[in-house]
Phi, psi and omega in degrees: 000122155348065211299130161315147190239113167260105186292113166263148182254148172203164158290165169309150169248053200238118155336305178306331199250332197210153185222006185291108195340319193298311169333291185284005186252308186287356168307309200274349170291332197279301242253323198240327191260072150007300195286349161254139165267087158266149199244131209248131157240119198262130155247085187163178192280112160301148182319326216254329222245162190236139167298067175231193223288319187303327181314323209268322172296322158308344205255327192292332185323294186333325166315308209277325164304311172318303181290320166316311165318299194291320142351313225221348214207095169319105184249137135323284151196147158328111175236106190246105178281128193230123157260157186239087201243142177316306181269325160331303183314279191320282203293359178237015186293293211280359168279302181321303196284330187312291196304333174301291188305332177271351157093001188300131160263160149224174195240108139291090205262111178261115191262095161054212205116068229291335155282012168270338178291295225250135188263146215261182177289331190258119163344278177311317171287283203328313181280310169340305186260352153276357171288301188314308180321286190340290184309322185302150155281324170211153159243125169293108147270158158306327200189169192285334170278328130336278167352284199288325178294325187293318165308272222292317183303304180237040188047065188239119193294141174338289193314330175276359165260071173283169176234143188223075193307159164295138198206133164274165185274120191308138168274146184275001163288158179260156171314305188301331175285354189275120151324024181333317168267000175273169181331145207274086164292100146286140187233148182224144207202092173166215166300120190249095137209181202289343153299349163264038169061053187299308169289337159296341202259000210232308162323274188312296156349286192319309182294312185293311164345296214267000151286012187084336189307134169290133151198160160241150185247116149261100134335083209230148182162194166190140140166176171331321192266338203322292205285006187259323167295318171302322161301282134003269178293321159286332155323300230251324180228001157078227210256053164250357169302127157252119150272090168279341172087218175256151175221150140191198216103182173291335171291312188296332180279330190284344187291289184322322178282356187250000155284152185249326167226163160258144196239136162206060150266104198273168201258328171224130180221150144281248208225124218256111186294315186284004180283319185257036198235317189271313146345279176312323200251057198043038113321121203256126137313108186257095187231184164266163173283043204247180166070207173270000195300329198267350175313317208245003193235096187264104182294147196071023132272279168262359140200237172192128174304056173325118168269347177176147189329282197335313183300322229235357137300321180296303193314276167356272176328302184292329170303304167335280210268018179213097181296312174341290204305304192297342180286312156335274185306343182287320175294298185332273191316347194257303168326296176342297181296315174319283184269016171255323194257357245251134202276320170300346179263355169299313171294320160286002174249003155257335141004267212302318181286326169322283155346309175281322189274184198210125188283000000 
């Protein structure tokens, strides 16, 4: 059989240039689902790059880069990864609409967002994500509760939606390689901006700082807000900060194995690729309740939900001083993936919808 030609829309998939959950759900398809030939179209901002004229002549480009593409490339079908955020919206309507009027099918795949919850105020995204919505051949969510908001919200029938969390590749360490008693790692592992809830975590930080507790904050990241939190974080907690910059790689599974929590309370998530990446390698979650997170976060069990410093200074605390608990949870959260999460079975329920459409 003929392996199918998948146009993917992503961000760079160069680790250095992008740290984005899609970048990294579209790392692991190129790399791992073998049975498909994807043709990778890159959209989107490098971590490193500012919006300026150059930025803008690339974006008038893009269309035109596009038809070439399809041009040069027997495509099948289209997997056009979207968050649904404003300028993601704005900026990725007229590739959509290309591929639409040429008869492409897609699979819309939607990562989060703050309009999957919420329907926004302003008249133009609002016809935007019902363009988007109208059109798609199918649509992807992370989680089921994704769904039911994209169903109420924007009349979208039950049936045109599956859902599909986001899933890692098993990691090869064991429980016996984790360090439990040694010093209380925390770790934040993503985009460093203020919308992942920077200033609750520089509180909390602070209150364990001035209770005396021994810990380290690993800092692994890029992002806008990075030199005003680094700055920050040595006022406040000095040389208990490790500035790792950006890491992956071999470096980045070695930070996870010597971690003890994911610190994320974040304000907007889909389903957190480093949540469940940290997860796979015995990382306990300390998170919000946003997105798809409670889908996949049962708190005291494989980790714990958080509402506010007070929440996520107390959580912090009891692990540090009840080793037990964290080891419990730690096991907890490495079952979670194991049994959920798990990248092959990810790959045969997308297979299989690749598999129903028709050019």
């Amino acid at each position: 059989m003929n392996k199918k030609n998948v146009l993917i829309i992503t961000p760079s998939l160069n680790p250095k240039d992008n740290i984005s959950g899609i970048s990294s759900v579209t790392r692991l398809l190129l790399e791992h689902n073998k049975g498909i030939n994807y043709v990778p179209f890159l959209q989107g901002k490098k971590d490193a790059e500012h919006r300026g004229l150059k930025w803008l002549l690339k974006q008038i480009m893009t269309p035109f880069h596009l038809l070439k593409c399809l041009s040069k490339n027997s495509i099948d079908i289209a997997h056009f990864n979207i968050g649904f955020e404003p300028f993601s919206l704005i900026r990725d309507i007229i590739i959509y609409y290309l591929l639409i009027v040429k008869s492409y099918p897609v699979i819309l795949h939607i990562h989060g967002g703050r309009f999957v919850k919420t329907k926004p105020t302003n008249k133009l995204l609002r016809y935007i994500i019902y363009y988007f919505l109208k059109y798609a051949d199918e649509i992807l969510v992370l989680s089921e509760l994704e769904k039911s908001f994209l169903c109420n919200l924007y009349n979208v029938q039950q049936n045109n939606v599956y859902v599909l969390p986001n899933a890692v590749q098993p990691s090869n360490i064991s429980f016996s390689d984790k360090p439990i008693d040694a010093r209380f790692s925390i770790l934040y592992l993503g985009r460093i901006d203020k919308n992942k809830g920077l200033s609750e975590i520089l509180v909390s930080l602070s209150e364990l700082k001035a209770l005396g507790e021994d810990f380290e904050f690993n800092l692994c990241g890029v992002g806008n807000d990075r030199d005003w939190f680094v700055e920050e974080c040595r006022k406040r907690i000095g040389d208990r900060l490790i500035d790792n910059g950006l890491v992956y790689g071999d470096e980045k599974l070695k930070i996870l194995k010597c971690s003890h929590v994911f610190l994320l309370p974040s304000y907007f998530e889909g389903l957190p690729m480093a949540m469940l990446e940290s997860m796979n390698n015995f990382v306990v979650p300390v998170v919000t309740s946003v997105g798809s997170i409670p889908e996949v976060i049962k708190s005291g069990e494989n980790g714990f939900l958080v509402s506010s410093t007070a929440d996520i200074t107390d959580v912090l605390l009891k692990l540090i001083k009840d080793r037990a608990l964290l080891g419990k949870l730690s096991v907890a959260a490495k079952e979670t993936i194991n049994r959920s999460y798990s990248l092959n079975s990810y790959l045969e329920k997308l297979n299989d919808l690749y598999m129903t459409l028709k050019k």
